[in-house]
N, CA, C and O atoms as a GROMACS GRO file, in nm:
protein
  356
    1UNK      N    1  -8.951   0.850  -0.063
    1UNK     CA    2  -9.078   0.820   0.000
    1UNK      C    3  -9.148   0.713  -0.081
    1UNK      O    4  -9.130   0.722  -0.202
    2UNK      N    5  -9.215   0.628  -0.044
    2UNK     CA    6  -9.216   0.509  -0.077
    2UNK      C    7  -9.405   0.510  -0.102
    2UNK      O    8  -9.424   0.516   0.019
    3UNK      N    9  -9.454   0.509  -0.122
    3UNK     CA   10  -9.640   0.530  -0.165
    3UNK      C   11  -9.686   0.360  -0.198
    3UNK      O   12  -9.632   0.275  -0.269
    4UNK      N   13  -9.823   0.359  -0.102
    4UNK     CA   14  -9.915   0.245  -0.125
    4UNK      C   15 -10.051   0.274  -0.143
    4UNK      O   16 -10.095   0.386  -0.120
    5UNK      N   17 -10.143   0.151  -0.195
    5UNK     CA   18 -10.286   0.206  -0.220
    5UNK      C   19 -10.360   0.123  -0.121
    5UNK      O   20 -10.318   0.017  -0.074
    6UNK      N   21 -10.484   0.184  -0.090
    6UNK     CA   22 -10.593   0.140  -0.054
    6UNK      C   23 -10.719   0.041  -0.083
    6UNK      O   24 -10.837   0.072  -0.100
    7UNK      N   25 -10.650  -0.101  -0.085
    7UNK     CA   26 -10.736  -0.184  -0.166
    7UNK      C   27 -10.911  -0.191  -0.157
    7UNK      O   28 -10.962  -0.106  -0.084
    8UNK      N   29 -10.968  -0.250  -0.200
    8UNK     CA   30 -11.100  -0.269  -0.163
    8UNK      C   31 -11.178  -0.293  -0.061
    8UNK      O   32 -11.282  -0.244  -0.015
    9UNK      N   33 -11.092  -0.398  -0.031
    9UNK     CA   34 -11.109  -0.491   0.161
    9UNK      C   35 -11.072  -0.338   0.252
    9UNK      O   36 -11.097  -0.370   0.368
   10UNK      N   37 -11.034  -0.221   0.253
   10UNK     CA   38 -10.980  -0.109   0.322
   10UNK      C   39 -10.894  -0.221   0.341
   10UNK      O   40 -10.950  -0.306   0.409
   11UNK      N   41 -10.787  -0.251   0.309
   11UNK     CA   42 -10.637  -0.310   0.364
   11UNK      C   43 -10.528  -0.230   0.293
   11UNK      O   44 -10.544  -0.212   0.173
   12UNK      N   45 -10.417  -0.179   0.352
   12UNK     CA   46 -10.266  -0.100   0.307
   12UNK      C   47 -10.171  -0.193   0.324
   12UNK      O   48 -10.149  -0.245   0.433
   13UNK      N   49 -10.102  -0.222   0.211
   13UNK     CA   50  -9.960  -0.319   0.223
   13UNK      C   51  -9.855  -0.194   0.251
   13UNK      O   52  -9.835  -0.094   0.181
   14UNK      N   53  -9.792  -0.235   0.383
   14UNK     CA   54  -9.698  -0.130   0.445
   14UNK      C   55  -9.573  -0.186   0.364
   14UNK      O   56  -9.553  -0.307   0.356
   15UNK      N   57  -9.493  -0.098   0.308
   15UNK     CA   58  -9.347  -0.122   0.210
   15UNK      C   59  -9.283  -0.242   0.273
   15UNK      O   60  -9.309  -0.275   0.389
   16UNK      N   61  -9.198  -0.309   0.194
   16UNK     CA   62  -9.123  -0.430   0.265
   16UNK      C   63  -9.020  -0.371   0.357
   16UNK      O   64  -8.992  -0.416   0.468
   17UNK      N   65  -8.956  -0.244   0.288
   17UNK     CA   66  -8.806  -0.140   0.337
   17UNK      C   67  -8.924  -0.081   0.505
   17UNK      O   68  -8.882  -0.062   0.620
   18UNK      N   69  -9.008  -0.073   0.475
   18UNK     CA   70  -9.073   0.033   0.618
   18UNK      C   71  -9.120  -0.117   0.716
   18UNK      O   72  -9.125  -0.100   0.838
   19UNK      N   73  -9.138  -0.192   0.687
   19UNK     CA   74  -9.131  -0.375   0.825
   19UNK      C   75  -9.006  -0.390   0.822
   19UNK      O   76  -8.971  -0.388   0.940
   20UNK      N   77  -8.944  -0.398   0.777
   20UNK     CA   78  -8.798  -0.422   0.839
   20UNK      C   79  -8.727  -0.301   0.900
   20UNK      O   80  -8.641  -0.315   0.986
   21UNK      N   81  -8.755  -0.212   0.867
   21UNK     CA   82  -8.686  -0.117   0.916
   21UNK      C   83  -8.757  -0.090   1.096
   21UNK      O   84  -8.702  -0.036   1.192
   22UNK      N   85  -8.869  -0.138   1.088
   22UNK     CA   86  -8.920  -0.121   1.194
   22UNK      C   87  -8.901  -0.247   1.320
   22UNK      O   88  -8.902  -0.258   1.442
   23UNK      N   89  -8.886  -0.319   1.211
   23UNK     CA   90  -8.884  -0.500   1.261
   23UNK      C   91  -9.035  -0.526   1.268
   23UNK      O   92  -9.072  -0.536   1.385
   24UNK      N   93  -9.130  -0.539   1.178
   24UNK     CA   94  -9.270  -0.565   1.261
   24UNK      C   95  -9.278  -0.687   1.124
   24UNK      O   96  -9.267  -0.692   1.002
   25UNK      N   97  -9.302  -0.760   1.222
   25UNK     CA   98  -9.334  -0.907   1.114
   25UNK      C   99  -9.465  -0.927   1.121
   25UNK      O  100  -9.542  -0.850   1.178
   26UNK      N  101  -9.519  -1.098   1.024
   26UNK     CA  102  -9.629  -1.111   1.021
   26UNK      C  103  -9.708  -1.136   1.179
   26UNK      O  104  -9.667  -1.203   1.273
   27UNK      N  105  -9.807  -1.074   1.169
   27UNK     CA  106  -9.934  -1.110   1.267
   27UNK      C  107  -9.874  -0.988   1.403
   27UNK      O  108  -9.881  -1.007   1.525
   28UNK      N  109  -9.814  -0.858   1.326
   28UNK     CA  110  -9.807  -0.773   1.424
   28UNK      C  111  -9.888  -0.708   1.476
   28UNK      O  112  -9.930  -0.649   1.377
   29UNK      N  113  -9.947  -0.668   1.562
   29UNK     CA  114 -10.065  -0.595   1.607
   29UNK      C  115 -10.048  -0.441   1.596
   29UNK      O  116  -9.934  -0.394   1.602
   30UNK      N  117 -10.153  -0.363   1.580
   30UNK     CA  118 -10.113  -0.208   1.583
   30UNK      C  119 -10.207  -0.118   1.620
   30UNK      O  120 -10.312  -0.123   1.556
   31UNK      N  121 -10.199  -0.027   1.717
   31UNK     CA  122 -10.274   0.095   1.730
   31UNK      C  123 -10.303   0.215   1.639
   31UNK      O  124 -10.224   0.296   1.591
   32UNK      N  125 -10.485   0.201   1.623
   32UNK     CA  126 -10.479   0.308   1.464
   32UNK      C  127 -10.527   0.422   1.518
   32UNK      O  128 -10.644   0.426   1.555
   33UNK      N  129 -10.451   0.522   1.530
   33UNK     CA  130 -10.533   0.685   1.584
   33UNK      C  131 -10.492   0.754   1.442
   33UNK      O  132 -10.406   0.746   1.355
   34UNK      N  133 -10.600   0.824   1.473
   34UNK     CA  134 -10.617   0.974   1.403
   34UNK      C  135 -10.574   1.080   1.414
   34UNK      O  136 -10.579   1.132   1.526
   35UNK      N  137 -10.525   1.139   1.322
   35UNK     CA  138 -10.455   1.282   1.356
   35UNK      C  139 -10.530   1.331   1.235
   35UNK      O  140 -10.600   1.289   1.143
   36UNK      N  141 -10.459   1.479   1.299
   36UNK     CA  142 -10.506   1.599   1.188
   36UNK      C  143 -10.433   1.576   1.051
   36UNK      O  144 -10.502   1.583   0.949
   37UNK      N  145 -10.334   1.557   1.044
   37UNK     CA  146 -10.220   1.444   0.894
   37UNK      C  147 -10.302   1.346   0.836
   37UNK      O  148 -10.319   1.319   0.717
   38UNK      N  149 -10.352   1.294   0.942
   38UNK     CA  150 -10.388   1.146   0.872
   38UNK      C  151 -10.424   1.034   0.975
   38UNK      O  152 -10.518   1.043   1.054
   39UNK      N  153 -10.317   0.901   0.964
   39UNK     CA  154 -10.315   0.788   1.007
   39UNK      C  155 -10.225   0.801   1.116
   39UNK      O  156 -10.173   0.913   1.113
   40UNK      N  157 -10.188   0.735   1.208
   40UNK     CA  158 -10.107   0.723   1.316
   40UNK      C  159 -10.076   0.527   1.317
   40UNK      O  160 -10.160   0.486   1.398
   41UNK      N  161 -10.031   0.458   1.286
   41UNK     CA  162  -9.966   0.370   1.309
   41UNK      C  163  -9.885   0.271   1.405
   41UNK      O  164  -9.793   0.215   1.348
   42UNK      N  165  -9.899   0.246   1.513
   42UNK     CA  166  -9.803   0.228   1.642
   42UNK      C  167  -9.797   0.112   1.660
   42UNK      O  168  -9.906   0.055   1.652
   43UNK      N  169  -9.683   0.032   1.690
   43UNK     CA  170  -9.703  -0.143   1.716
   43UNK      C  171  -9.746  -0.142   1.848
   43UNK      O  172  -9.702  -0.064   1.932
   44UNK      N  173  -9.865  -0.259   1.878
   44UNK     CA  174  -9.869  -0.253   2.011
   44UNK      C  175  -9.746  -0.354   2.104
   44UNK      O  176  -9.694  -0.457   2.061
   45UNK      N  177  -9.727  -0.308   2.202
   45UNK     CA  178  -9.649  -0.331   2.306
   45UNK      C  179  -9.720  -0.512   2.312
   45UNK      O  180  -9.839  -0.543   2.308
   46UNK      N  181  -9.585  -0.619   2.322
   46UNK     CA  182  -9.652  -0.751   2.346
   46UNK      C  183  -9.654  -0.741   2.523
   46UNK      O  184  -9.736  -0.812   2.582
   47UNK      N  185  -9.592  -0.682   2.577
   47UNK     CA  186  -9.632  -0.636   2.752
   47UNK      C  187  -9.644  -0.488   2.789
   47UNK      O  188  -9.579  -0.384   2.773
   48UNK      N  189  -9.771  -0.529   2.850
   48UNK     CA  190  -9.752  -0.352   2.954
   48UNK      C  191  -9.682  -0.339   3.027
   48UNK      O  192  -9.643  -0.420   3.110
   49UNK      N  193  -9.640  -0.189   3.006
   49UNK     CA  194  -9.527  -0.151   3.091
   49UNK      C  195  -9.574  -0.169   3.223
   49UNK      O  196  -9.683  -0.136   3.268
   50UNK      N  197  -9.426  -0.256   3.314
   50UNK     CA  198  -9.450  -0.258   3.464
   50UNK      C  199  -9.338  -0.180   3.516
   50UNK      O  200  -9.240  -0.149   3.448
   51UNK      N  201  -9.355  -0.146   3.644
   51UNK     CA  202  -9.306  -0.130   3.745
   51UNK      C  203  -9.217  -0.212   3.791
   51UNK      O  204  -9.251  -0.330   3.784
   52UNK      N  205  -9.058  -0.179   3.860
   52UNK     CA  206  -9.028  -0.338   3.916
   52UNK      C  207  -9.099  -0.308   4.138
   52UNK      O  208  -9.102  -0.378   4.240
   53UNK      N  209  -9.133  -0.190   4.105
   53UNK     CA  210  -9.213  -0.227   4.264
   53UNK      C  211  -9.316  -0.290   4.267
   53UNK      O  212  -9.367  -0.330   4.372
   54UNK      N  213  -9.369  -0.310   4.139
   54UNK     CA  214  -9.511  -0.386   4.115
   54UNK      C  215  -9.493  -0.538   4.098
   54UNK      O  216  -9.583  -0.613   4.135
   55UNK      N  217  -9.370  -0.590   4.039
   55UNK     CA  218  -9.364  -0.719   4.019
   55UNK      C  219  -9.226  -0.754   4.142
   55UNK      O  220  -9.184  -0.869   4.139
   56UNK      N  221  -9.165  -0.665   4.234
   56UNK     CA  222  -9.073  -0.740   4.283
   56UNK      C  223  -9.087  -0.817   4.375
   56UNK      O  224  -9.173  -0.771   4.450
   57UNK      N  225  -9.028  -0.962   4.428
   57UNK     CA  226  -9.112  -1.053   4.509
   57UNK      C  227  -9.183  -1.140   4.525
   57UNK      O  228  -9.209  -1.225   4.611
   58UNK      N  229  -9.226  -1.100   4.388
   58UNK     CA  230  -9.342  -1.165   4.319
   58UNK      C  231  -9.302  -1.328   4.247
   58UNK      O  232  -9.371  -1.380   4.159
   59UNK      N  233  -9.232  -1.362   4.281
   59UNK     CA  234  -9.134  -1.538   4.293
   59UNK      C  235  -9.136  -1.536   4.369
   59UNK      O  236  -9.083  -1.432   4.409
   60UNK      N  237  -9.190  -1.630   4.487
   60UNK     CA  238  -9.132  -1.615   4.636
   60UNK      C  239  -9.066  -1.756   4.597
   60UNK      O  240  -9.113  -1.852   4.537
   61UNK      N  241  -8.964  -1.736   4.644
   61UNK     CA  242  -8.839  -1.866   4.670
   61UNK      C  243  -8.839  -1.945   4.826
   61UNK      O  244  -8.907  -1.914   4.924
   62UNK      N  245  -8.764  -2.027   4.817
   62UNK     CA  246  -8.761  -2.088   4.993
   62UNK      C  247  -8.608  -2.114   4.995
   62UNK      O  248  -8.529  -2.127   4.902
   63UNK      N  249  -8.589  -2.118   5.127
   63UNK     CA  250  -8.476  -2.113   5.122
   63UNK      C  251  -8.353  -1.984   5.136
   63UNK      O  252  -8.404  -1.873   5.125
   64UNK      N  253  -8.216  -1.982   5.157
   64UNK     CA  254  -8.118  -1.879   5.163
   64UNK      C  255  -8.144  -1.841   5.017
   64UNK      O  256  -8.198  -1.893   4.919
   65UNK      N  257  -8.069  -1.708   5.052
   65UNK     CA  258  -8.036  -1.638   4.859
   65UNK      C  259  -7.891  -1.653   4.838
   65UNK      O  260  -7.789  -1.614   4.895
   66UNK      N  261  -7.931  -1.752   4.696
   66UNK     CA  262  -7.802  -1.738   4.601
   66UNK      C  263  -7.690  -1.661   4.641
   66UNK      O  264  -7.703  -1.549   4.691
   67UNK      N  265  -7.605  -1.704   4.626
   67UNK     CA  266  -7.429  -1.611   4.635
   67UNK      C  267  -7.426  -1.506   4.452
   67UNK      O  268  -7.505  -1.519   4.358
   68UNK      N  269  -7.361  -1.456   4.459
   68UNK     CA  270  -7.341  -1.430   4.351
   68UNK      C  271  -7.249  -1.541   4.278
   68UNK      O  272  -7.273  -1.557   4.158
   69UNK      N  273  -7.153  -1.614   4.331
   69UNK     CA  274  -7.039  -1.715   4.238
   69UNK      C  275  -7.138  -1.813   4.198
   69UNK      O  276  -7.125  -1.874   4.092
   70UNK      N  277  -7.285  -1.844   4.314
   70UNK     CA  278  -7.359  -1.963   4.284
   70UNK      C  279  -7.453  -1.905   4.119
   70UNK      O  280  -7.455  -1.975   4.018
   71UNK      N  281  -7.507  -1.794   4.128
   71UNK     CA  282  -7.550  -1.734   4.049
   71UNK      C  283  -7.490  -1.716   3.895
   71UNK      O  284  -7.556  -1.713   3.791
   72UNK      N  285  -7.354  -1.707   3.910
   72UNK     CA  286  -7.261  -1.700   3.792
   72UNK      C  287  -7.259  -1.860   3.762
   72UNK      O  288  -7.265  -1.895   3.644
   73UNK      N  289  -7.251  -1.945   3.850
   73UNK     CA  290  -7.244  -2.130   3.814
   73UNK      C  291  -7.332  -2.164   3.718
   73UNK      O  292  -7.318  -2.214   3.606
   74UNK      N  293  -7.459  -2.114   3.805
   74UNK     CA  294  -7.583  -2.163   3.708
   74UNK      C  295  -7.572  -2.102   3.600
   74UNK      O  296  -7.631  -2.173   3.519
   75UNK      N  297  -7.519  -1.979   3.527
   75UNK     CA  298  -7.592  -1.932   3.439
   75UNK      C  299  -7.484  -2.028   3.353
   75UNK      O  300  -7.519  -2.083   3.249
   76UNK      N  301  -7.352  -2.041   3.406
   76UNK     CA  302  -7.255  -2.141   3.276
   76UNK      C  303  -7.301  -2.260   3.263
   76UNK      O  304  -7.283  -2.323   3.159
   77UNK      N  305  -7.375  -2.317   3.381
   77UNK     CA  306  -7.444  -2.415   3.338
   77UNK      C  307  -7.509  -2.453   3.239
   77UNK      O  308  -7.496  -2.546   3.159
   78UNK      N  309  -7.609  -2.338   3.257
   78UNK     CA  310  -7.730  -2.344   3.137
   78UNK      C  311  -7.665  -2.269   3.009
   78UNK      O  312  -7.738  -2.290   2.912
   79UNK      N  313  -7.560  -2.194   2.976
   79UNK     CA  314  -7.519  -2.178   2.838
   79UNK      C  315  -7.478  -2.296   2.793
   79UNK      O  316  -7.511  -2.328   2.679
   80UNK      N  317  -7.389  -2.395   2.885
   80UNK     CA  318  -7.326  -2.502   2.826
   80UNK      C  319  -7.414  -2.628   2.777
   80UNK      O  320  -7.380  -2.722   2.706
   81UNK      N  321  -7.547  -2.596   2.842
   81UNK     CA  322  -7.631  -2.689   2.821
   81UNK      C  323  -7.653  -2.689   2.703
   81UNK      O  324  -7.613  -2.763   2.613
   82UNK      N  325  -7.761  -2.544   2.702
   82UNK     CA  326  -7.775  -2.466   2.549
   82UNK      C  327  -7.715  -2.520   2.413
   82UNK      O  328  -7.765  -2.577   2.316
   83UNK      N  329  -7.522  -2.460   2.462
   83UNK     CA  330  -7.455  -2.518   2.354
   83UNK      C  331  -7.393  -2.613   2.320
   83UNK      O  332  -7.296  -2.602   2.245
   84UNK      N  333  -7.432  -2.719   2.363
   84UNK     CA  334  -7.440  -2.916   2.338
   84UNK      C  335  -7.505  -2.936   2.249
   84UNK      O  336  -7.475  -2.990   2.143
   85UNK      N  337  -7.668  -2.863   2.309
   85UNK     CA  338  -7.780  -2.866   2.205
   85UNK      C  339  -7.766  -2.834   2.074
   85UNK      O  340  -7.795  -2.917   1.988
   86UNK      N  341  -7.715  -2.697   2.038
   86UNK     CA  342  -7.683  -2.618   1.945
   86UNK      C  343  -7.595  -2.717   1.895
   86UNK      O  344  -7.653  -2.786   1.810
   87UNK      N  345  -7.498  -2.746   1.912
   87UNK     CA  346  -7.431  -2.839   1.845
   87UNK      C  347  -7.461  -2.961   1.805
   87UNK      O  348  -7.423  -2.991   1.692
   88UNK      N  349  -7.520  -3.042   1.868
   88UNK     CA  350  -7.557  -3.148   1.878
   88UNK      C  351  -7.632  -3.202   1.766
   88UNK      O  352  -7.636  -3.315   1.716
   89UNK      N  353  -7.704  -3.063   1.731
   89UNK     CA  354  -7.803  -3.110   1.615
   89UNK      C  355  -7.758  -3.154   1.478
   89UNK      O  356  -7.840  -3.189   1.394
   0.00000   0.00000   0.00000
């Protein structure tokens, strides 16, 4: 168990082993509740949870829909693009 202090500013340096382990890097945001223990800690979510009945549709396109082979084209497209770039540099 790993122990930190309570500086002056009220600021806690969270362990280097407890951000990585969590993945929370600089300028993470966090929810502070209270419990009967203590502190409660929680990263906030960078999106609220949706629904996909809430967002489906919600592109309206024109036009027929994609094939699936057309769908598989584009996506080799854009990896190959990608990795020109990647290389390229």
């Amino acid at each position: 168990m790993e122990t930190t202090k309570l500086s002056s500013k009220g600021q806690v340096v969270l362990p280097k082993a407890v951000r990585e382990a969590q993945g929370w890097a600089v300028g993470t945001e966090f929810v502070v509740e209270p419990t009967p223990e203590g502190v409660l800690l929680r990263a906030v979510k960078p999106f609220a949870t949706t629904q996909l009945e809430t967002v489906f549709g919600s592109l309206a396109r024109r036009g027929r829909a994609r094939t699936l082979a057309e769908m598989d084209d584009g996506i080799r497209a854009a990896v190959a693009r990608r990795h020109r770039r990647a290389t390229v540099r």
